[in-house]
N, C-alpha and C positions, 0 to 999 in steps of 0.2 A: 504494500500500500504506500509506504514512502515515495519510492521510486516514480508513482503513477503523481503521487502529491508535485513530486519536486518537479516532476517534468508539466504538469498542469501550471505548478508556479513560473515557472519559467514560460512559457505557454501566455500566460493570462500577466505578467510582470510583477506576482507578486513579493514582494522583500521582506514580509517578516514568516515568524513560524506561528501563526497562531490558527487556530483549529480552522484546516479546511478539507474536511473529510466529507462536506456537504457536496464536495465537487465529484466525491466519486460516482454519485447517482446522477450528475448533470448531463442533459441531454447534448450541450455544446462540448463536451467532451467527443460526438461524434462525429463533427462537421466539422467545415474548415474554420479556421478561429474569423476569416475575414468577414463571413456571416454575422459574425457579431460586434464588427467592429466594421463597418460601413465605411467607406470614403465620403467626403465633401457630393451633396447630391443624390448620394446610393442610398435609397430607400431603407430604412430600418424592421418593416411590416417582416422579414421571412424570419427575423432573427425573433423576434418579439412572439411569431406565431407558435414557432419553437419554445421558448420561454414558456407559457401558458401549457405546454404536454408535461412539464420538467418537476419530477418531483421535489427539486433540490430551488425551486423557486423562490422561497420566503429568505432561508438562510443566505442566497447570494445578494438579492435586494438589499436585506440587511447589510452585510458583506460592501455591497458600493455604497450604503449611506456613509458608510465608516469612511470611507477614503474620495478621495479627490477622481474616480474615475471616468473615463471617456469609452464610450461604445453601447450593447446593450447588454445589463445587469440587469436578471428578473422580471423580464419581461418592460422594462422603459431607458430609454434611453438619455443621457443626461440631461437634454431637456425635462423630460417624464421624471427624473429622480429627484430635480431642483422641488415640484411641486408637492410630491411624494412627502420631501423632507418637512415642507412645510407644514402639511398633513398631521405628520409621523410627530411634528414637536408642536402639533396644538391637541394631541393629547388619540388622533386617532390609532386604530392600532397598526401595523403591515400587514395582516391578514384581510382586515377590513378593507382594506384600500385596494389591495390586490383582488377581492373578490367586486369591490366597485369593477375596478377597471375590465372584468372579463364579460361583468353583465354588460357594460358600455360598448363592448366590443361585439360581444356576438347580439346584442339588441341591433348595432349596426348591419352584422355581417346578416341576419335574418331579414332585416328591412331590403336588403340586396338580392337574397336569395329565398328558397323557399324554406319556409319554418325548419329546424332538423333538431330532431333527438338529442340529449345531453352524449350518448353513446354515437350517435351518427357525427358527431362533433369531433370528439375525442377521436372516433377513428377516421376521421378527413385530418384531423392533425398528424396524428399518427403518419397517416400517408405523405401528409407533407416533407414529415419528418426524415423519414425515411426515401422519398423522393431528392429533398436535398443532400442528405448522404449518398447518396446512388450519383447525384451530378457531380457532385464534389470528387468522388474517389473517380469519375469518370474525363474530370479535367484535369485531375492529378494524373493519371494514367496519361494520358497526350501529354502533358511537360516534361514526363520522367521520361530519361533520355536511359535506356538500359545498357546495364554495363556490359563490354564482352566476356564472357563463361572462359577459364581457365582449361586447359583441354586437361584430361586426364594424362600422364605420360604412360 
């Protein structure tokens, strides 16, 4: 488990040792880290959709209230965390606030589509989830330049 820690920490930038074993159930452990860290312009919504499947979502939110971070933490992104904080220090709790923001989200996403099941939800996430792993490991494959095989003597 260290080893998964120290490379997550290295991974995600973080510098000290204090409890982050939340990360090993995190679903951003299976995608590319850039998913979660968007450039200037590049939509934040796949990373966030992710967020919302991830059991380890309360402890990481927590996690970037604590520190000075940029990309997306628990589902919002430092704009989304600024307000978050505000929330979180006029006495509401992060569970509350996280469970706001999912009804705000799929009241949206059903106003768009048609009504679906708390489980039809979950498993269109899922799909996502697993969709963006699958392009991820499939863009990684075209970059990686394979090395030549050592012949046997």
């Amino acid at each position: 488990m260290t080893d998964r820690l120290v490379s997550l920490a290295d991974i995600y930038g973080v510098d000290d040792a204090q409890d982050l074993s939340w990360m090993d159930g995190a679903v951003c452990v299976e995608v590319d880290p850039e998913v979660h860290f968007p450039g200037k312009g590049v939509p934040s919504e796949p990373a966030k959709e992710l967020c919302r499947s991830c059991e380890s979502r309360l402890p990481c939110l927590a996690y970037a209230l604590r520190r000075p971070e940029w990309g997306v933490w628990g589902g919002f992104s430092e704009y989304g965390r600024a307000a978050v904080a505000r929330q979180h220090q006029a006495g509401r709790s992060l569970a509350d606030i996280i469970a706001a923001d999912d009804a705000a989200y799929y009241e949206r996403t059903e106003a768009r589509e048609d009504p679906a099941s708390p489980n039809e939800r979950r498993n269109a996430a899922e799909r996502r989830r697993r969709r963006v792993k699958r392009e991820t490991a499939q863009r990684d494959a075209k970059t990686h330049t394979p090395q030549p095989r050592e012949q046997a003597a």
